[in-house]
C-alpha positions in Angstrom: -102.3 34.1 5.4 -100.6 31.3 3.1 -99.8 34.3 0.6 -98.4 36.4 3.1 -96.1 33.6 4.6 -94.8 32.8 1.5 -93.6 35.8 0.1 -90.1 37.5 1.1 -90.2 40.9 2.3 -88.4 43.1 -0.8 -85.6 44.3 1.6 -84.6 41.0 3.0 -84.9 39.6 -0.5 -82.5 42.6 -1.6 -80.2 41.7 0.9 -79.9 38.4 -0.1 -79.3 39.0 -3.4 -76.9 41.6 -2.6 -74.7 39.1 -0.5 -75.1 36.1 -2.7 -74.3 37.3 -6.2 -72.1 40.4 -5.6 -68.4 41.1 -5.7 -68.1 42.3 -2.3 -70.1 39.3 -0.8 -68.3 36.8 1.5 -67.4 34.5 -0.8 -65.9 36.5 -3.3 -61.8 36.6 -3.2 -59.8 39.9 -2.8 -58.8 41.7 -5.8 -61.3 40.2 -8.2 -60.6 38.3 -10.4 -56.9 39.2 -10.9 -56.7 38.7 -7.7 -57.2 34.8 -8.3 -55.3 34.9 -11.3 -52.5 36.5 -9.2 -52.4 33.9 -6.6 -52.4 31.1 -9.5 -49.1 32.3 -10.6 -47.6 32.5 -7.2 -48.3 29.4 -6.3 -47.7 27.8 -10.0 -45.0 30.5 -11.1 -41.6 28.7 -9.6 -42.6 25.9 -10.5 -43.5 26.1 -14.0 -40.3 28.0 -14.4 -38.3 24.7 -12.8 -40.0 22.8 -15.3 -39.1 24.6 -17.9 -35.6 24.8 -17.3 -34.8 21.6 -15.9 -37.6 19.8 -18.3 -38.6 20.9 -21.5 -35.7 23.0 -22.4 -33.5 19.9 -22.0 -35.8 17.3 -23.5 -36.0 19.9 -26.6 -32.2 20.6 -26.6 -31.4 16.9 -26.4 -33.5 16.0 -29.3 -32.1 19.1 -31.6 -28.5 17.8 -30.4 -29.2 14.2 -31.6 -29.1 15.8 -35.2 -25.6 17.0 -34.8 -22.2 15.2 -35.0 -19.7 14.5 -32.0 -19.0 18.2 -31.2 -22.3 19.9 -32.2 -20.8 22.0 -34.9 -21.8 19.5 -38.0 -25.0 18.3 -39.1 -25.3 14.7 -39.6 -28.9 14.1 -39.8 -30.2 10.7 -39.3 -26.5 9.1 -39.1 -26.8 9.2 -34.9 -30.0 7.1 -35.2 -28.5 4.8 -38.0 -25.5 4.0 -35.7 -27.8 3.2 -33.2 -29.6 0.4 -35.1 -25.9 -0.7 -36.8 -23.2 -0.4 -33.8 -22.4 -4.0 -31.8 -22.3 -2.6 -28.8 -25.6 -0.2 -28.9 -27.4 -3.8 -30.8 -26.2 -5.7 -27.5 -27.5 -2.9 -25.0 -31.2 -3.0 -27.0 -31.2 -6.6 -26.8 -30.3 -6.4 -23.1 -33.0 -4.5 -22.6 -35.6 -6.3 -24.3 -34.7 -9.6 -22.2 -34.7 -6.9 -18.6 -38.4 -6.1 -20.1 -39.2 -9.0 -20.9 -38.1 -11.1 -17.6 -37.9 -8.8 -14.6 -41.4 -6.9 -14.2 -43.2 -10.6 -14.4 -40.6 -12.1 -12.0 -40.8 -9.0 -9.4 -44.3 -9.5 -9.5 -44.7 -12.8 -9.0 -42.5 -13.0 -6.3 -43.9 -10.2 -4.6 -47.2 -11.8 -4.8 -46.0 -15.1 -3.2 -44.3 -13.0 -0.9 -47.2 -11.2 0.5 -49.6 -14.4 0.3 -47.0 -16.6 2.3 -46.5 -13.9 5.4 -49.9 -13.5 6.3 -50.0 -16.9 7.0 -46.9 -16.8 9.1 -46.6 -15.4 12.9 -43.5 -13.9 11.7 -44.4 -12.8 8.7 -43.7 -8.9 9.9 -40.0 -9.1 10.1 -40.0 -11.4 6.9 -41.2 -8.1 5.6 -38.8 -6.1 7.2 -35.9 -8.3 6.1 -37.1 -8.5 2.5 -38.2 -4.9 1.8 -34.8 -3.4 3.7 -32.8 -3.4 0.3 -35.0 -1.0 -0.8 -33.4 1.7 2.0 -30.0 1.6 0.2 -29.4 3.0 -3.4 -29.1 0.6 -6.3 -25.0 1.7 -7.1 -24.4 0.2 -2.8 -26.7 -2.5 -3.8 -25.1 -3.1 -6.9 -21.2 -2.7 -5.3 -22.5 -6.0 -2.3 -23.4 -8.1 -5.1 -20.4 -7.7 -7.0 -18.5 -9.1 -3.8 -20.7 -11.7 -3.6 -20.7 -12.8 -6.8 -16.4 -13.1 -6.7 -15.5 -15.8 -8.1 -13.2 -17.2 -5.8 -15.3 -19.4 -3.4 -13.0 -18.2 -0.4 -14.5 -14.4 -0.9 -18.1 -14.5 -2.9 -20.3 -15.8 -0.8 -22.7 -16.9 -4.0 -19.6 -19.4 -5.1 -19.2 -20.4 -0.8 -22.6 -21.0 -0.6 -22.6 -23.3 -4.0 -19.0 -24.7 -2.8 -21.2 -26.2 0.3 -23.4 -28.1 -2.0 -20.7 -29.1 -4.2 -18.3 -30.8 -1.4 -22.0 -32.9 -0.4 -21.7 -34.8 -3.3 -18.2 -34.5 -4.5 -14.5 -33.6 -2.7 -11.3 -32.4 -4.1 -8.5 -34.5 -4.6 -5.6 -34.0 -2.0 -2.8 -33.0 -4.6 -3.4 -31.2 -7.9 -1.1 -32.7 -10.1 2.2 -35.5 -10.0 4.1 -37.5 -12.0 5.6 -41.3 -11.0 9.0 -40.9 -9.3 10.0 -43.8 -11.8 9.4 -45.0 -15.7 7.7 -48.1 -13.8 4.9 -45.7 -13.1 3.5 -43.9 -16.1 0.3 -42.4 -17.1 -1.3 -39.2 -16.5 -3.5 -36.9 -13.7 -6.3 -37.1 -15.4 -6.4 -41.1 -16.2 -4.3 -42.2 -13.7 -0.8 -43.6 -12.8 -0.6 -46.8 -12.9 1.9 -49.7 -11.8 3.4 -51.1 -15.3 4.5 -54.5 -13.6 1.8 -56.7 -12.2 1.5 -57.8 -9.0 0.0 -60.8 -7.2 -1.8 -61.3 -3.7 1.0 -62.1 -1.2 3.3 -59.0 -2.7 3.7 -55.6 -2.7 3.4 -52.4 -4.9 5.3 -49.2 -4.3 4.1 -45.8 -5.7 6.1 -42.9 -5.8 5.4 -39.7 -6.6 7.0 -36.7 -7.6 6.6 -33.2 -9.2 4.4 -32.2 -5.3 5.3 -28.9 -4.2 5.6 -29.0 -0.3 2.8 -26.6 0.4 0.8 -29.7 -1.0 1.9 -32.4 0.9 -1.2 -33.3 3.1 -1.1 -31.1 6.6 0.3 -33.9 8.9 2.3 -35.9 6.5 4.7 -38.6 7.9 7.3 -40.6 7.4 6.5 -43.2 5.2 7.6 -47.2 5.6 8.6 -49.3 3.1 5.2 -51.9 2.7 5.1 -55.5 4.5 4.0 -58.5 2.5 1.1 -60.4 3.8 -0.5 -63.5 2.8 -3.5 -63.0 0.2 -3.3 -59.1 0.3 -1.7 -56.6 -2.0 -0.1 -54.0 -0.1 2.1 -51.0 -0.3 3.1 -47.7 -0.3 2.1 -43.9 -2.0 4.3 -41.5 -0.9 6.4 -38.1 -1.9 9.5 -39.6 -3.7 11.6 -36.8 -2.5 14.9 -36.8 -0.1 16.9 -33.5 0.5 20.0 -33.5 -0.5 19.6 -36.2 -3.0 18.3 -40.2 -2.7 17.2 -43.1 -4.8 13.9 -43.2 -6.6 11.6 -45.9 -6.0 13.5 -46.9 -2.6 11.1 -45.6 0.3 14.1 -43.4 2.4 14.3 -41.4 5.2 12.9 -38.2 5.2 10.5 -38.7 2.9 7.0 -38.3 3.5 3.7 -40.6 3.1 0.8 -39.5 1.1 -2.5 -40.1 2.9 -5.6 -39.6 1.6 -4.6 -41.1 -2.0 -6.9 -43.0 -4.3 -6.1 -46.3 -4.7 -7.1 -48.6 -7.2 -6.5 -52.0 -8.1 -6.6 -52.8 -11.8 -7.4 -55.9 -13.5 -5.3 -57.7 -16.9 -7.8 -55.2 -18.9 -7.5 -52.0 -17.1 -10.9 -52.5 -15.2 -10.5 -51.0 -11.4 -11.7 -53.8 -9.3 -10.5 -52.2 -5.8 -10.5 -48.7 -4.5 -9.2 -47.5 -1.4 -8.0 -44.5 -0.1 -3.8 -44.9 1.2 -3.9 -44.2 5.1 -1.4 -43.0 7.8 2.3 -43.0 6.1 0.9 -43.4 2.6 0.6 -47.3 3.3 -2.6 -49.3 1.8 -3.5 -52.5 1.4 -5.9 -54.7 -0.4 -7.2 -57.6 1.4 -9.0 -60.8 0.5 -7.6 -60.8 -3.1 -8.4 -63.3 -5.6 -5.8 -65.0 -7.3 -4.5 -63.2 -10.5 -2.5 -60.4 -11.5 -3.2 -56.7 -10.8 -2.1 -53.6 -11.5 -1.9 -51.5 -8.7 -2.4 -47.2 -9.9 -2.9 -43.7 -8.2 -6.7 -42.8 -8.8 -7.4 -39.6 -10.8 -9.7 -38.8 -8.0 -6.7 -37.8 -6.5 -6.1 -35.1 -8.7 -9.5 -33.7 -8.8 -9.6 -30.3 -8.4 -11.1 -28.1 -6.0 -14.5 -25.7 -6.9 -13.4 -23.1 -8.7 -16.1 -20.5 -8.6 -18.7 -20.0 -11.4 -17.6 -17.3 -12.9 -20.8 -14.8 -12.7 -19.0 -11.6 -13.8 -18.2 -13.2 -17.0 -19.6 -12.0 -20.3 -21.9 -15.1 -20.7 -23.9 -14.5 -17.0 -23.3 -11.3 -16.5 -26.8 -9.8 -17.9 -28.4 -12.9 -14.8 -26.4 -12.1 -12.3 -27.3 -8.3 -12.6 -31.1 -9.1 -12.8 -30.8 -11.1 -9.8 -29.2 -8.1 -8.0 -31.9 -6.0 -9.3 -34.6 -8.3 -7.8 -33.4 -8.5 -4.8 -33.5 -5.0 -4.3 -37.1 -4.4 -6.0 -39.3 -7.8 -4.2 -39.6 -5.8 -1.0 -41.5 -3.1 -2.6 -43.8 -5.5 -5.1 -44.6 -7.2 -1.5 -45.7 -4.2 0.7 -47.8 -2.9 -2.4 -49.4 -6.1 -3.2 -49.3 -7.2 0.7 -51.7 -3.7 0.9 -53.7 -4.4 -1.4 -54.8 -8.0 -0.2 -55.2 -6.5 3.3 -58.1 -4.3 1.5 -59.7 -7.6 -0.2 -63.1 -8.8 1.9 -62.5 -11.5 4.2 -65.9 -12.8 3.4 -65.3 -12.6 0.0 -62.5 -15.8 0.7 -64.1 -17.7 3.5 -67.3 -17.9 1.3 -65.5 -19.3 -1.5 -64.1 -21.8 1.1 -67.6 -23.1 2.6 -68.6 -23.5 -1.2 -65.7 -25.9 -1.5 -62.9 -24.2 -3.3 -59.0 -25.4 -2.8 -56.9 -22.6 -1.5 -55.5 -22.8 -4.8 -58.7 -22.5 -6.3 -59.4 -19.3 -3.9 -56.0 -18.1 -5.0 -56.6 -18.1 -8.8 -60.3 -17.5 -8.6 -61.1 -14.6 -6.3 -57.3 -13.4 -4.5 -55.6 -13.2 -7.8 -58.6 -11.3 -9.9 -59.1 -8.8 -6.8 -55.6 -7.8 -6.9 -55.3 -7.3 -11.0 -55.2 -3.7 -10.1 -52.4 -4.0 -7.9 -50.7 -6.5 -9.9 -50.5 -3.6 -12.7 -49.4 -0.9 -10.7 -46.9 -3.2 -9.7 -46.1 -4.2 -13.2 -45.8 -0.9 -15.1 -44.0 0.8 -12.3 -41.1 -1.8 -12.5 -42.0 -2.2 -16.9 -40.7 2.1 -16.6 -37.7 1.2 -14.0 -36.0 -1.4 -16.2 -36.1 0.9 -19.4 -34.3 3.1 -17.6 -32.1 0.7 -15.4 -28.7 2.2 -15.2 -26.7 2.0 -11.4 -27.0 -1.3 -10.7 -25.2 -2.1 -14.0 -22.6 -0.5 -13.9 -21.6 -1.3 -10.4 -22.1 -5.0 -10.8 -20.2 -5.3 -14.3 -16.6 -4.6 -14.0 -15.2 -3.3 -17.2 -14.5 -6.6 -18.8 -18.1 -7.1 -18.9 -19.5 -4.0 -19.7 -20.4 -4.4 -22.9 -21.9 -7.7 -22.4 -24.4 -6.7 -20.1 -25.2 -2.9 -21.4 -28.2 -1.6 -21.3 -29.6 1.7 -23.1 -29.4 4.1 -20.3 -25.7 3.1 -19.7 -24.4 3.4 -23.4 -26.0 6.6 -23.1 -23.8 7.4 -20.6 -20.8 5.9 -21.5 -21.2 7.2 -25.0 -21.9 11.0 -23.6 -19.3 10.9 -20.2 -17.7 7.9 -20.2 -14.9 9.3 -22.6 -15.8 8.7 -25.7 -17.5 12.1 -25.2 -20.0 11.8 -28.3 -23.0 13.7 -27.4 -24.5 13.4 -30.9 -24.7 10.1 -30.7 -25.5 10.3 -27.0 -28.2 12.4 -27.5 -29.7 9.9 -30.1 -29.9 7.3 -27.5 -31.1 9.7 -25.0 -34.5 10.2 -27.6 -34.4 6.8 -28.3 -34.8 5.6 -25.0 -37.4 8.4 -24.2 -39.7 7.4 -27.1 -39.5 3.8 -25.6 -40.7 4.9 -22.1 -43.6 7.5 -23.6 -45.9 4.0 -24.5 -45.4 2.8 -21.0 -46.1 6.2 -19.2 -49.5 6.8 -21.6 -50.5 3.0 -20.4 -50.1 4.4 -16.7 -52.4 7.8 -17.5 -54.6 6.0 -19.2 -54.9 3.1 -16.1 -55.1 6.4 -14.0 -57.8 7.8 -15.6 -59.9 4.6 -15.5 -59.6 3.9 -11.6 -60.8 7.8 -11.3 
C-alpha cells in the first residue's frame, strides 16, 4: 500500500512534465524566445536611441572638439587644456570652485541637520519646514535674480544692507549735515576733525558758529530762524546756524532769514584741544554750556556732525561676491538637506534615544553618540548630492553677479558658457572645459554607485 501511494501514475506524471518544462506550457511567453527579445527592444529601443543621441554622441563629440581650435577647422592638440591651467580668468573660476566644494556641501548639511533636529522639538516645526524648504519650488536663475535685489547696495532698496542699516543706527547715527565750512576765517578746521572757534571764550560770554557751503535740501527738516545768543552768568552760550541770507548779508552777524542748525555737535575745548563738553545745539541752532569752570575754551562744531550715513556693504563687489552667491545658494538648497535628513530621523528607533537617556546621556551626548551615527547614511546622500550640484553650479551665478563681477566669482560651468555663447564664441576651448569639468564630476558619481551598491 505505501508503494502504491507513493508512486505517480505515468500519465499524470507525463502531464506534468509536459506543462512544466515545455514551450507551450503556461509560463512560457509568446513567440519564444524572440518573442522576449522583441519586447526588450520595444520597451528599451527609444530609449537607448535618446541616449545615444542626446548622451554619448555629445559627450564623444565634445571631447573630439576640445582638440580643435576656435572654429573647429585647426588642430591644436593640448593648447585648449594648457589655457585652461594658464588663463586668469579660467585659474579664478577653478579656484572658485574648489572653495564652493570645499564650503557649501558641509554647511548645507549641517544646517539641514540642525534644521530637522530643532523642528521636531517645536509645535510649529511643520510650517518652519514649509517656509524653509519653499525656495526649493522656484528655479535657481528667480532665486538668484531676489537675491541680487537684496543684496543692493543702497540700504533704501536691499534689504540685506536695511536690515544691517537697523543694527547700525543701534549703536551709531548719522551726522545731520554731510559736509561745511566756517562762514568766517574765525572758524577754521575741517569735517572730519572739527571746526573750531580760533578766539577763546570764557564763562559769562558767547560763541557764534556759522556755517556755510549747506545745500538747502540739508538744512534739518524744520529749521528756524536762528537768534543771535544771550550772555548768562557762568555759562558759555551761542549759536550754530546756516550763515546764509538771500540776496546778500554779513557773515558772522546772525540776520534775518537765516536758519538755525539743530541737532549739531557741540563741543567745548580746553587750552590743549581736549573736548571737555559735548552737547547737541537745540531749537534755532542755540546751545549752551552751563556750570563752567573758570578758564578759557574753545568753543567747535563736532565731527560727529558730519558723520555719514550707512552706505551699504557693497556685496556685489569683486571681493564678496563669491559669499554672497553661496549664501543665495544655501538658502535655496537647506530645505531639501532638512526634509531628507528630517526623514531619515523619523525612521531612527525611539527606544534606541530614550534608552540612551535613562543610562544618563546629555542630549548632546544622544546627539553625537547615537542620532548623528544613525543618520551617517543620510548625512552622505545629502553630502554627495549637493558635492555633484556645486561642480556643476551655474544659474545662480550668473544671475547674482552683474557683469562687473563676473569674473570674480566664475565658476567652471559658467566660463564654459561664457567661453562657448557668451560671445567670445570659442568652442575649442569651451569644449576643453566642458571635459574638464566632466572628469571632475566622474570621481563624485563613482563614490555615489559605489555607496549604492553597498546599501543594496
Amino acid at each position: 500500500m505505501a508503494d502504491s501511494a507513493s508512486t505517480v501514475p505515468p500519465a499524470a506524471a507525463g502531464v506534468h512534465a509536459r506543462g512544466a518544462g515545455t514551450d507551450d506550457g503556461p509560463s512560457a511567453a509568446p513567440g519564444g524566445p524572440w518573442g522576449q527579445r522583441a519586447m526588450t527592444a520595444l520597451f528599451l529601443g527609444p530609449a537607448a536611441v535618446m541616449l545615444v543621441v542626446w548622451l554619448v554622441y555629445p559627450t564623444l563629440k565634445t571631447f573630439v572638439r576640445s582638440f580643435y581650435g576656435r572654429d573647429g577647422s585647426d588642430w591644436v592638440g593640448l593648447e585648449n587644456y594648457r589655457a585652461l591651467f594658464t588663463t586668469d580668468t579660467l585659474q579664478t573660476a577653478i579656484q572658485n570652485n574648489a572653495i564652493w566644494v570645499g564650503v557649501v556641501p558641509a554647511l548645507v548639511t549641517s544646517i539641514g541637520l540642525i534644521f530637522a533636529v530643532l523642528t521636531e522639538r517645536v509645535r510649529w516645526g511643520v510650517a518652519f519646514k514649509i517656509a524653509v524648504f519653499m525656495p526649493m519650488a522656484i528655479s535657481l536663475f528667480a532665486a538668484g535674480v531676489i537675491w541680487h535685489i537684496m543684496y543692493t547696495q543702497d540700504p533704501g532698496q536691499g534689504a540685506v544692507n536695511a536690515a544691517i542699516n537697523v543694527v547700525d543706527d543701534t549703536f551709531s547715527s548719522a551726522g545731520v549735515l554731510t559736509s561745511a565750512q566756517g562762514s568766517t576765517p574765525e572758524l577754521a578746521g575741517t569735517p572730519e576733525r572739527g571746526l573750531v572757534l580760533k578766539s577763546s571764550v570764557r564763562p559769562g560770554e558767547t560763541a557764534l558758529l556759522g556755517l556755510t557751503g549747506i545745500p538747502p535740501a540739508q538744512v534739518p527738516e524744520g529749521a528756524r530762524q536762528a537768534q543771535a545768543p544771550t550772555p548768562r552768568p557762568g555759562a558759555i552760550t551761542g549759536t550754530t546756524w546756516r550763515d546764509f541770507k538771500p540776496g546778500g548779508g554779513r557773515p558772522g552777524v546772525v540776520e534775518p532769514q537765516e536758519l538755525g542748525l539743530e541737532g549739531v555737535t557741540v563741543q567745548l575745548r580746553d587750552a590743549s584741544g581736549r573736548a571737555v563738553r559735548t552737547i547737541k545745539s537745540g531749537e534755532g541752532g542755540a546751545f549752551s554750556f552751563e556750570g563752567v569752570k573758570a578758564g578759557s575754551y574753545r568753543p567747535a562744531v563736532g565731527p560727529e556732525t558730519f558723520q555719514k550715513p550707512f552706505a551699504g556693504v557693497s556685496w556685489l563687489g569683486p571681493k564678496l561676491i563669491t559669499p554672497a552667491v553661496m549664501i543665495a545658494y544655501i538658502w535655496v538648497w537647506a530645505g531639501f538637506a532638512m526634509v531628507v535628513i528630517a526623514a531619515g530621523l523619523a525612521a531612527i528607533s525611539r527606544e534606541v534615544l530614550e534608552a540612551a537617556r535613562t543610562d544618563g546621556a546629555t542630549e548632546w551626548q544622544v546627539f553625537r553618540r547615537v542620532t548623528a551615527p544613525m543618520l551617517a547614511p543620510v548625512l552622505s546622500v545629502v553630502f554627495i548630492t549637493m558635492l555633484i550640484n556645486v561642480l556643476k553650479v551655474f544659474d545662480i551665478v550668473l544671475s547674482v553677479a552683474p557683469g562687473s563681477s563676473q569674473d570674480d566669482a566664475n565658476v567652471i560651468a559658467l566660463a564654459m558658457w561664457r567661453t562657448s555663447f557668451g560671445g567670445v564664441n570659442d568652442f575649442g576651448l569651451g569644449s576643453a572645459i566642458a571635459v574638464f569639468l566632466f572628469l571632475l564630476v566622474i570621481p563624485v558619481l563613482a563614490l555615489n554607485v559605489r555607496r549604492f551598491k553597498r546599501e543594496t
